[in-house]
C-alpha positions, 0 to 999 in steps of 0.5 A: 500500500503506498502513501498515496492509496487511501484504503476504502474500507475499515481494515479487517483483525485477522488471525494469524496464518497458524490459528487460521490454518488450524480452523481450516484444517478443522472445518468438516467439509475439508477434513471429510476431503483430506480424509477421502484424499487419503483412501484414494487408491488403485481400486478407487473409481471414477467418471469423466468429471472425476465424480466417484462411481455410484458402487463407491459411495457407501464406502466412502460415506462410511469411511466418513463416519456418516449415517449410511441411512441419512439419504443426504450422506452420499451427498456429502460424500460426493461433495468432499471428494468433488472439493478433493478433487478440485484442489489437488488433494486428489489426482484422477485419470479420467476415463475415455469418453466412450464411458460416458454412459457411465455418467450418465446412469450415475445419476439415475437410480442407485440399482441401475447406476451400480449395474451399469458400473459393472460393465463400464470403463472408469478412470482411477484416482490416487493421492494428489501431491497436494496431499502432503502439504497438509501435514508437511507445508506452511500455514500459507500452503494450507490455507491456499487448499482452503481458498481453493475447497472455498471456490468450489462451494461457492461455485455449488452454492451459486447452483440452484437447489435440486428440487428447482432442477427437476422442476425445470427438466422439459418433456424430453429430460432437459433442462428448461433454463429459461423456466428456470431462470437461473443466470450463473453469473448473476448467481454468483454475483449476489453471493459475492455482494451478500459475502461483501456486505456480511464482511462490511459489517463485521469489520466496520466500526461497531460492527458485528464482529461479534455479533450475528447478523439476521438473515432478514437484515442481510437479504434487504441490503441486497434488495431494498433500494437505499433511498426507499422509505417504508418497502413496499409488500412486492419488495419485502416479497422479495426480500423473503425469497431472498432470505430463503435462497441465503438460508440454503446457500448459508447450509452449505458455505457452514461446513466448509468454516466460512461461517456460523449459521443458524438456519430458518426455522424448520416451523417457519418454513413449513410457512415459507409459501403462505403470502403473510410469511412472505411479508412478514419475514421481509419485514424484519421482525421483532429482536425477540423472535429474529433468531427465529429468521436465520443468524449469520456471521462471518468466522474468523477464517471467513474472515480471511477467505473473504478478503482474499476473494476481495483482493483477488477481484482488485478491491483493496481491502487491508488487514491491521498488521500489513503496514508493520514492514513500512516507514513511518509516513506510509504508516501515518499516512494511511491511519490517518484514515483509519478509525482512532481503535483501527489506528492504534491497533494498526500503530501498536503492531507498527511500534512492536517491531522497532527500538524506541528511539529510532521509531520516535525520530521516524515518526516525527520526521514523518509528522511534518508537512504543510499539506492537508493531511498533516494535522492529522499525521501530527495528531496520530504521531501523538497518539503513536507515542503515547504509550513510549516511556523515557526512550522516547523523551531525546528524540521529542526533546529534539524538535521543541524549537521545531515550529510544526512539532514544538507544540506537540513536543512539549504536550508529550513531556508534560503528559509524561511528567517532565518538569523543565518543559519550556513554556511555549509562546504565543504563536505556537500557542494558537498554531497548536490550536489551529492545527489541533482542530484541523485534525479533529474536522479531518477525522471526520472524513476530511470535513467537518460531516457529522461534527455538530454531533460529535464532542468537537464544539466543546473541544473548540469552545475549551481551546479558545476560552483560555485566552482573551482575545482570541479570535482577534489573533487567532487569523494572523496564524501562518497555518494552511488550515487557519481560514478553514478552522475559523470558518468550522468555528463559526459553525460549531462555536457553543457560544453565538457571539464567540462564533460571531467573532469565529467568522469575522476572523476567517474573512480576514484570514481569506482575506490575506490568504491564509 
């Protein structure tokens, strides 16, 4: 991330590779496809495809510790060895295609399709060199099969649900996609967009970290139009059949430890085609009884999957920790758009690694600057060096002449207890204060949006009621910042004539050029 690349979104707290790999490797679809991987051998069959022959699934569900008489094992079977298979953990010599009728009695009954595997031709299987990075390659490695397991279930999940399948299939045995109305990639595009928005939520601040998410609440923000006030029944209609395809699709990403799902209701899907279910689950229900609609969250390594996706896709989506190797004003730079919590984490990881001293100077240094962002820089530099002790004192002790940072300087020794701090003049006095409150507006995303709500009059009416005549002063102050800090005053100052005295003062800063 370079100093000039300003993240769009709130960075993310992930775990590191050795935890994430741990829960990877623990996620029951992957283990089920390791395990699979690892019976593969010279009397494992398979279709054109690599699908596991029909003759072999009761082994495969039983080597699983499924229940040979749940009908959904075989299912399950199928679908770990089809992720096996896709990331490598499996390598299959397909048969000629003259066994592709092979295939296709795969997919009728059971009977018929264990007859037709008697005389057919198949391809074989073994253990695919993947396999060993399992147990023998890095967190790294791991977690790269899991990204590729993950691509596979959200590939089935974008797959409409077996019962729409058939019924679509036409006279002849066809698909009739047009009945269906099933786009792949408009599929695979609204899970995207409702893995983006679960992701949103976490990572944003006072997000759902640690919380779940309604399934209702997730599907409107993928239906209900931002500008639109109360929905209207054909929208909430919407939102309802929105809910129940998350509910299926939330079923099978839970397996593969991308999420934490509890599903719909099995009550309230006995209702899911009764018109006032349809209005009522989109209108997102009651606190007491939303866990009732589906919870949805995103895991740790949900976390982490998904952000992946995002910066293979080009969406620069950071993570606290990735600015630790850079220098000081690639670091202020870009925390300066972060959130006060999100910037001290991202600085704590940043100071982890460097002596005291030499990371203080750094930061400093960095500090400086007559242009727009430096307020801000300047205010996270303080709160950079908060938590330093007394190796930091020689290197803030160096710059109490500097005219940028001699304010910021002396604030440092004397929250830390230092009894010679020289007192500062006057002119330092009101730049401090004019660039102190041109940090505070810039927190609130490079303007004053939102401030009248926030604590920053009370701070303006403190800075100022120190000194008599302030604002008759205050416009001659050579900061970038000082027409536009006056201007913010006379909007937020508590006091009507001290902000009267705020935009007299901006119009001669303007007016000089200030």
């Amino acid at each position: 991330m370079s100093a000039d690349s300003h993240p769009t979104l709130p960075p993310v707290r992930l775990l590191s590779d050795a935890e994430l790999a741990r829960d990877a490797l623990a996620a029951p679809l992957f283990a089920r496809a390791v395990r699979l991987a690892r019976w593969a051998g010279p009397d494992t069959r398979v279709h054109i495809g690599g699908e596991l022959v029909a003759g072999q699934l009761p082994e495969a569900v039983a080597l699983l510790g499924l229940d040979p008489a749940d009908e959904d094992s075989s299912a399950y079977a199928s679908q770990a060895w089809r992720v096996a298979v896709d990331t490598g953990l499996v390598e299959v010599t397909e048969p000629e295609e003259d066994g592709a009728s092979a295939f296709a009695a795969d997919s009728a009954d059971s009977d018929s399709a264990e007859a037709a595997d008697a005389g057919a031709e198949f391809g074989t299987a073994e253990p695919g060199e993947d396999l060993a990075l399992v147990t023998g390659g890095t967190p790294g490695d791991v977690l790269d099969l899991w990204l590729a397991a993950l691509d596979t279930v959200l590939a089935d999940a974008a797959v409409p649900a077996l019962d729409d399948l058939v019924d679509a299939l036409d006279a002849g045995g066809e698909i009739d996609f047009d009945q269906l109305d099933w786009n792949p990639r408009r599929e695979a595009d609204f899970l995207d967009g409702v893995l983006a928005n679960l992701y949103l939520l976490a990572v944003a601040e006072g997000g759902t970290a640690d919380g779940p998410v309604p399934l209702p609440v997730l599907a409107a923000s993928m239906v209900v139009p931002d500008d639109m006030g109360d929905p209207t029944d054909a929208v909430l209609e919407q939102v309802s059949d929105a809910m129940m395809r998350l509910d299926d699709q939330f079923r099978q990403l839970e397996p593969i430890g991308l999420v934490e799902f509890r599903p719909v209701d099995e009550e309230l899907m006995a209702e899911a085609d009764d018109e006032e279910f349809l209005t009522s689950a989109g209108a997102l229900p009651d606190e007491e009884d939303v866990s009732r609609y589906g919870l949805v969250r995103l895991t740790p390594l949900g976390l982490y999957g998904i952000r992946a996706r995002m910066l293979e896709a080009g969406v620069e989506a950071p993570a606290v920790g990735e600015l630790a190797d850079k220098g000081a004003d690639v670091l202020l730079d870009v925390v300066s758009h972060y959130s006060e919590a999100a910037a001290q984490a991202e600085i704590e990881q940043w100071l982890a690694g460097r002596p005291v001293p030499e990371a203080a100077q750094e930061l400093l240094a960095a500090a400086r600057g007559a242009d727009a962002g430096a307020p801000l820089r300047r205010l996270r530099c303080q709160q950079a060096l908060a938590p330093a002790g007394a190796e930091a004192e020689p290197a803030v002790r160096a710059v109490l002449d500097d005219a940028e940072l001699g304010g910021l300087a002396r604030v440092w020794l004397a929250e830390h207890g230092v009894s010679d701090v020289p007192a500062p003049d006057e002119e330092m006095v009101f730049w401090l204060t004019v660039d102190t409150i041109a940090a505070q507006l810039a927190t609130g995303g490079g303007g004053d949006e939102g401030a009248e709500t926030s604590e920053l009059p009370l701070l303006i009416e403190s800075l100022t009621a120190h000194h008599t005549g302030f604002f008759e002063q205050v416009w001659r102050v050579e900061h970038p910042a000082t027409a536009h800090v006056l201007e913010a005053m006379g909007r937020l100052h508590p006091d009507k004539k001290a902000a009267k005295q705020a935009r007299k003062a901006a119009f001669k800063a303007r007016s000089r050029g200030v």
